[in-house]
C-alpha positions in Angstrom: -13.0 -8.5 0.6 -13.1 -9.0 -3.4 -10.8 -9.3 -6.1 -12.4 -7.8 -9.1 -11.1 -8.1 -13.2 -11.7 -5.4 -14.6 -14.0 -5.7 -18.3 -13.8 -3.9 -21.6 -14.9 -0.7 -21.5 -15.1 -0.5 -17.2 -14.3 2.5 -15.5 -13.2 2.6 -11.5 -15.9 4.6 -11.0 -18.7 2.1 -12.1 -16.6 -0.5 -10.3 -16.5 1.8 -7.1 -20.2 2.0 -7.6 -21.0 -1.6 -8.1 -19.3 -2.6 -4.7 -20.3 0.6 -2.8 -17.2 2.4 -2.0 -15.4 5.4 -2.4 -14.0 5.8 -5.4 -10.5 7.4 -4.1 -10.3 5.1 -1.3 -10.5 2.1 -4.3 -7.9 3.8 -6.1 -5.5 4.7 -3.3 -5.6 0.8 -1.8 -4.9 0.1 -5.5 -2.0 2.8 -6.0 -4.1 4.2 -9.4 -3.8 7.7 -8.7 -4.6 8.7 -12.6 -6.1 7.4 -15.5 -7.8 4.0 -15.8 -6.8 0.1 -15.4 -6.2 -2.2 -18.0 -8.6 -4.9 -19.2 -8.0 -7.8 -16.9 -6.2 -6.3 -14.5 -7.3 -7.3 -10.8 -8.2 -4.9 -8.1 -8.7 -4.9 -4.5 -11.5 -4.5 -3.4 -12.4 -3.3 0.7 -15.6 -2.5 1.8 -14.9 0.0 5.0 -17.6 -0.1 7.6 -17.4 3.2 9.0 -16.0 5.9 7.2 -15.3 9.4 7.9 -15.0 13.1 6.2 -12.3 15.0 7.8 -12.7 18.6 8.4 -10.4 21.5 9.2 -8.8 21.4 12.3 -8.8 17.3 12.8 -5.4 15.6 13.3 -5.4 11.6 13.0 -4.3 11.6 16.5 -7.3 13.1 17.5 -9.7 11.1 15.6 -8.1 7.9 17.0 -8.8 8.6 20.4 -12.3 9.8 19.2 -13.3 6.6 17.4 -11.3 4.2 19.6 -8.7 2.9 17.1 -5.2 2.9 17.4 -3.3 5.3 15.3 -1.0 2.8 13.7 -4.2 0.9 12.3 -5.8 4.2 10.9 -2.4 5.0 9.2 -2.3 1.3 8.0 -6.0 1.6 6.3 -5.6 5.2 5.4 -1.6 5.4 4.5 -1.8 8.4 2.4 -1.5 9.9 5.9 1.4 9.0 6.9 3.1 11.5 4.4 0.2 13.8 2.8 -1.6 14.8 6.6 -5.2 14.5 6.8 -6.8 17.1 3.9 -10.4 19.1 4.7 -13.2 16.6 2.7 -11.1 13.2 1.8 -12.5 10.0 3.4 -11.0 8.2 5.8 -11.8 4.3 6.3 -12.2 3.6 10.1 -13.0 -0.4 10.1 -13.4 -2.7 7.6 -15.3 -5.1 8.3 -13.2 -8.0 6.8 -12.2 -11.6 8.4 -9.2 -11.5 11.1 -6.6 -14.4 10.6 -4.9 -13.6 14.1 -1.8 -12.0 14.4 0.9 -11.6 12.2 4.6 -10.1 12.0 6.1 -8.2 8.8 9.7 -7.8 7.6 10.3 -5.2 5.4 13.6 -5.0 3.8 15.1 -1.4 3.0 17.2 -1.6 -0.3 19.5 1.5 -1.4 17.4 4.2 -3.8 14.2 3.1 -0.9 14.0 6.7 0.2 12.5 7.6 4.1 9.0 8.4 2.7 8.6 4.7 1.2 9.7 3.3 4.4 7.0 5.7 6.2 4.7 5.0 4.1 5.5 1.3 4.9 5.4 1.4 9.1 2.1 0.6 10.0 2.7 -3.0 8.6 6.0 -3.6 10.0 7.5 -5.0 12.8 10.7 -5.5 11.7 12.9 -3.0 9.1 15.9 -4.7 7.6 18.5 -2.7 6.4 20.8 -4.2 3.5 23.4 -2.1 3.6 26.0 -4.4 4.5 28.5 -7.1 2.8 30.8 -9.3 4.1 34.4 -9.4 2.4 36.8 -11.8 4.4 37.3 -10.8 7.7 35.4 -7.2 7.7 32.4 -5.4 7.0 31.9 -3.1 4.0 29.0 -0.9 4.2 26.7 -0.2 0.7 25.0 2.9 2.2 24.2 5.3 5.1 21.3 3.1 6.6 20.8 6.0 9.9 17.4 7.4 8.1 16.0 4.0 7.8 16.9 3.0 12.0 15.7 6.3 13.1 12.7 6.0 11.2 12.0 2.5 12.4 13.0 3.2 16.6 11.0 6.3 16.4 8.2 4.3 15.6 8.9 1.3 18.0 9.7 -1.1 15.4 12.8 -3.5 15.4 15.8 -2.6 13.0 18.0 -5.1 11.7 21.4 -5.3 9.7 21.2 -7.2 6.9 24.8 -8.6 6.4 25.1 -10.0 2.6 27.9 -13.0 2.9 29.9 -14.1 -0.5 31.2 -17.2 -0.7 33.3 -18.4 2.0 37.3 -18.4 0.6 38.7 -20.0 3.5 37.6 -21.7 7.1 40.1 -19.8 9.0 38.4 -19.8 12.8 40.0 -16.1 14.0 39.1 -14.5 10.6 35.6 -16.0 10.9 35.7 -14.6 14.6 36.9 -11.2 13.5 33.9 -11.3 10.7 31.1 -12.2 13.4 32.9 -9.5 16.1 32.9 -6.6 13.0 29.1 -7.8 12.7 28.5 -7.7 16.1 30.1 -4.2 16.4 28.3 -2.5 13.7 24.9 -3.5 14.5 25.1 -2.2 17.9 26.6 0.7 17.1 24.2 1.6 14.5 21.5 1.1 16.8 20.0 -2.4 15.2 18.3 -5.1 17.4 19.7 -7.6 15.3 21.1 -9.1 12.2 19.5 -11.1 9.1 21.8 -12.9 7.5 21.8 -13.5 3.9 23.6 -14.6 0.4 25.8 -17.9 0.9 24.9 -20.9 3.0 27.0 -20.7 5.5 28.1 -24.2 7.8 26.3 -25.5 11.3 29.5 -24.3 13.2 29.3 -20.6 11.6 25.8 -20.7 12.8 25.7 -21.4 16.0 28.6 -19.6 16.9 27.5 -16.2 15.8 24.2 -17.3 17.3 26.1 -17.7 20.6 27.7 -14.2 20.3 24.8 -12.3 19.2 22.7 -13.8 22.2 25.4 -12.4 24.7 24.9 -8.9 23.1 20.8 -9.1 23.6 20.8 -8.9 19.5 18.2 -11.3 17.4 19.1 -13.6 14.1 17.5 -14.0 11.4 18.7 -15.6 8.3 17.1 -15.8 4.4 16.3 -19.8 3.6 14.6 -21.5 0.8 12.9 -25.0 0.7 15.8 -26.6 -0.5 18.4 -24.7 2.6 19.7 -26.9 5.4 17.6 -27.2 8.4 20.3 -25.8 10.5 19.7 -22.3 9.2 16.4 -21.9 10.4 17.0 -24.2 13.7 19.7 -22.2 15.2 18.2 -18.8 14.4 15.5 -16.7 16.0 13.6 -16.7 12.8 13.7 -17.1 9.2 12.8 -15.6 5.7 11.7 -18.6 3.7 11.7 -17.3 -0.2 9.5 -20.1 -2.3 10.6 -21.3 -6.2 12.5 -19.3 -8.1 11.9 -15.3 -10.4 12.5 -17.8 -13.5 9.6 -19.9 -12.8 7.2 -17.3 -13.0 4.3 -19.1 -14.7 4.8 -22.0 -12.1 1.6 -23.6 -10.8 0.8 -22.8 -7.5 -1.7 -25.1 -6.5 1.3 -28.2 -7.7 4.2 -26.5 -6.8 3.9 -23.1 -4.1 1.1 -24.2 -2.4 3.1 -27.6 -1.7 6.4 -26.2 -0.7 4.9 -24.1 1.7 3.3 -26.9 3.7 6.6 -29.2 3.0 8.4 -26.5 5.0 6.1 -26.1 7.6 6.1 -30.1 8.3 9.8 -30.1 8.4 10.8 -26.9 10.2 9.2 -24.3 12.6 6.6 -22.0 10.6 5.8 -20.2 13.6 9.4 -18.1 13.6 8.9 -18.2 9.8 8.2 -15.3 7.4 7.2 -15.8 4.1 8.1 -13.5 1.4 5.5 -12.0 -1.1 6.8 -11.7 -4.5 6.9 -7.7 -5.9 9.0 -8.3 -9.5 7.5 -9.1 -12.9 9.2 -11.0 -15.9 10.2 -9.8 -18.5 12.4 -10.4 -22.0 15.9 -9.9 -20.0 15.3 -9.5 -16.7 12.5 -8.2 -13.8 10.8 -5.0 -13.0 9.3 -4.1 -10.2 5.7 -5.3 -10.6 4.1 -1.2 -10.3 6.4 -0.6 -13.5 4.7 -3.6 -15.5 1.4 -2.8 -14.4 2.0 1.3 -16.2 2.9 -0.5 -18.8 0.1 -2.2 -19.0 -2.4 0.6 -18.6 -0.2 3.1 -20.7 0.3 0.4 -23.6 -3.7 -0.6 -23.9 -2.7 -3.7 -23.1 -5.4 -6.9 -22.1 -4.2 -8.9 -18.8 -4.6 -12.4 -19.4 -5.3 -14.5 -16.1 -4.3 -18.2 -15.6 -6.4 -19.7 -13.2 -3.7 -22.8 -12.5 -1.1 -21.4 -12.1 -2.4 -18.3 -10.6 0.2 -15.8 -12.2 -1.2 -13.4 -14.8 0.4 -12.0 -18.1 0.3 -9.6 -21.0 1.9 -9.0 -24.5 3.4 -5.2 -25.1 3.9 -4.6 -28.3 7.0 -3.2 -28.2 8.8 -4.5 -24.8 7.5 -8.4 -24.9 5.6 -10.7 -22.9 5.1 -9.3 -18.9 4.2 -12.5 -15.9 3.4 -11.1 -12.5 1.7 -12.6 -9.9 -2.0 -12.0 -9.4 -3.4 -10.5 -6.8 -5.2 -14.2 -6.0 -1.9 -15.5 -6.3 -1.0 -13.2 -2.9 -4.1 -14.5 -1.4 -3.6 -17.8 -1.5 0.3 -16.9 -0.5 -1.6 -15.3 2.8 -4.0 -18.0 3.1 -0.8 -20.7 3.8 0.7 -18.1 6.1 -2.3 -18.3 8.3 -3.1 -22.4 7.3 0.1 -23.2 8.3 1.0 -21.1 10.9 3.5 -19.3 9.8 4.9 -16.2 11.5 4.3 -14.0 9.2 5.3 -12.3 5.9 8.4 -10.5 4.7 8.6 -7.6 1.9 10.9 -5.1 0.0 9.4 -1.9 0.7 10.1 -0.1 -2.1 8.5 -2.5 -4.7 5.9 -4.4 -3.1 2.5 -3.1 -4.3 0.3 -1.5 -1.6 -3.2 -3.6 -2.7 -0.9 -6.8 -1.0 -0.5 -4.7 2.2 -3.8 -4.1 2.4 -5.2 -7.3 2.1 -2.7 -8.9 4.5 -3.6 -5.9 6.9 -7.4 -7.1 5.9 -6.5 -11.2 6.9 -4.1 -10.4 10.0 -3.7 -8.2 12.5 -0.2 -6.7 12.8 1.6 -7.5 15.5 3.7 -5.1 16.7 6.1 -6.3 19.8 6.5 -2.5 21.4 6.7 -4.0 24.8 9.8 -6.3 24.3 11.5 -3.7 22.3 11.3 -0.4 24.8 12.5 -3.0 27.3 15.4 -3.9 25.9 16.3 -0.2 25.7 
């Protein structure tokens, strides 16, 4: 595996021909479809070690069996197929001969506007699909969005959905509202045909916690709930796992080897990594706000613009002339993310499905191999 900056005046083809590989399978893994990438702009680079031509009448099932490798991996390095079908004369990667950190699990979150295609195109890295289509107001439930697509989707395909229930600040401490909350919880996640819930927005107290814990358990449903460094040790120790987000969208020039790199082992030492996922960053910065990092990289391309890497702080930027200075993370940046996942044994990583580049899928599918926890899940139904 390399991560290559593109020069002045580089095309992809001379960069699929310095490194030996096709030139469609470089741009697929790298989402650039069209057109050519910006001057500084880092690529992905795999080097399969088997390939393969498909020809009429093949079907991926087929050529799974035939070449021994499971049909979720082939859709993970080849996920064009997962919506386009395999097309007479495009090359399929088979194995890539990269280094395997062990296993690893992946949360994907499905937002509203995240249509069924993204989330297929999404399944061979998931284990988990968490739907946030949910918000708590007082003692009831109100739903964002129809989130049925999404849990068929994910069931069909033995992996775990999840409700995400979004809490706003707690108004009062009343016990049988608080009850009622957890019970209308309870109830729609079972009868939309989630595994579980993640729990997310406010920090809710110990006693919430382990009493929804306590509930859920009766049910045979999972918790997980979103946590940062600075979140009370509670809300990791009393739930089945835990989506650890590191620093903060407004720190985006932040350096990781003195800040990130740190926090993640600081968390590890103090709570359980191994039910932990850590999130990968999709959004760049921007004069007003965030975009999702696909967007800033068009603009990039589209604009002419020159990518300017920082080696410290491992986050890379550029100046468009008419919309401002863009800071993204670099695809090193991600590396190093997956390199403290695997240092410090953490469970895995989590992901927003319908921003989150495909080159950072690949490489974790490169580092790890995917768990999937089929077994456990048909059980239970």
């Amino acid at each position: 595996m390399h991560i290559h900056t593109v020069k002045p005046e580089e095309r992809v083809a001379d960069i699929a021909k310095e490194y030996g590989v096709n030139e469609d399978i470089l741009r697929r893994n790298n989402e650039l479809y069209d057109g050519e990438c910006a001057v500084g702009e880092e690529l992905l680079i795999l080097t399969p070690t088997r390939t393969y031509t498909v020809r009429r009448g093949d079907s991926a099932e087929r050529l799974a069996l035939r070449f021994g490798v499971r049909r979720r991996d082939m859709a993970a390095m080849n996920p064009q197929i997962e919506y386009e079908g395999l097309v007479p004369g495009q090359t399929l990667a088979l194995r890539y001969g990269e280094r395997s950190y062990g296993m690893a699990a992946a949360n994907g979150y499905y937002y509203s506007g995240c249509s069924p295609e993204q989330l297929k195109r999404r399944l061979p890295y998931l284990t988990y699909v968490t739907v946030s289509c949910s918000v708590a107001e007082g003692d009831g439930l109100k739903m964002l969005f129809d989130g049925r697509d999404a849990v068929g989707l994910a069931r069909s395909a033995d992996r775990i959905p999840l409700l995400r229930v979004y809490l706003r600040a707690e108004e009062e401490k009343d016990t049988e509202k608080r009850g009622a909350l957890m019970d209308k919880m309870i109830s729609a996640a079972i009868s939309g045909g989630y595994k579980g819930i993640t729990l997310g927005g406010c920090e809710v107290d110990e006693s919430f916690l382990v009493e929804l814990r306590k509930r859920l358990l009766g049910c045979d449903l999972i918790l997980l709930t979103e946590v940062s460094e600075e979140s009370p040790f509670y809300l990791s120790e009393y739930a089945d796992g835990s989506i650890l987000t590191v620093g903060k969208y407004s720190e985006p020039e932040r350096s990781y080897s003195e800040y990130e790199g740190k926090a993640y082992s600081k968390y590890a030492g103090e709570s359980e990594g191994s039910k932990t996922f850590v999130e990968l960053p999709s959004l760049a910065s921007v004069a007003g706000g965030y975009i999702p990092l696909s967007e800033a990289l068009s603009r990039a391309r589209r604009g002419g613009c020159e990518i300017q890497g920082n080696t410290d702080s491992l986050y890379s930027s550029f100046e468009h002339k008419r919309r401002g200075k863009h800071s993204f993370p670099s695809l090193k940046n991600i590396k190093a993310t997956l390199d403290c996942v695997h240092e410090y044994g953490y469970m895995g990583i989590s992901f927003d499905i319908m921003r989150t580049p495909l080159s950072y899928l690949m490489m974790y599918n490169a580092l790890f191999g995917t768990s999937t926890y089929t077994n456990i899940y048909n059980a239970s139904h």
